[in-house]
Steps between C-alpha positions, in 0.01 A plus 500: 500500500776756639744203626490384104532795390804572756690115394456650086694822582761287714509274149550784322792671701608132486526489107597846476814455710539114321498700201792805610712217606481320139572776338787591741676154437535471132310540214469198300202398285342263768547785784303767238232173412481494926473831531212522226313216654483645874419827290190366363409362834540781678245669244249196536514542852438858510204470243336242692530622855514850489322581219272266569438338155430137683145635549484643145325338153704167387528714151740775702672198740588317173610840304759576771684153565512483084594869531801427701603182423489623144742780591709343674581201224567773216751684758652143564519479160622780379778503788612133418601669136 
């Protein structure tokens, strides 16, 4: 259980610095669509690991992926406006 846990943080420093070094090259629409999509990742991952939702009711697992996948298509969007 730790080592998982361990390899999700590493993913997450991974995205996070993925994510610094898009926005440090340019800032076109597909870079801010990029950006978003690691974004909502990064939130599914920390919902499901350290939050621990992957043991929770199917009724919360299903709120949060519509949750953020909901989010993150209005701020796509609204951005590509």
């Amino acid at each position: 259980m730790q080592r998982s846990l361990v390899y999700t943080y590493l993913g997450l420093l991974a995205l996070t610095l993925s994510v610094a070094a898009l926005a440090a090259v340019t800032t076109s629409r597909l870079v801010i669509i990029t950006i978003l999509l690691f974004s909502l990742v990064k939130f599914w991952l920390v919902a499901f690991r350290f939050m621990e939702l992957k043991k929770a009711h199917t009724f919360w697992k299903a709120l949060i992926i519509i949750f953020g996948a909901l989010v993150a298509a209005l701020l796509i969007l609204f951005r590509l406006r």
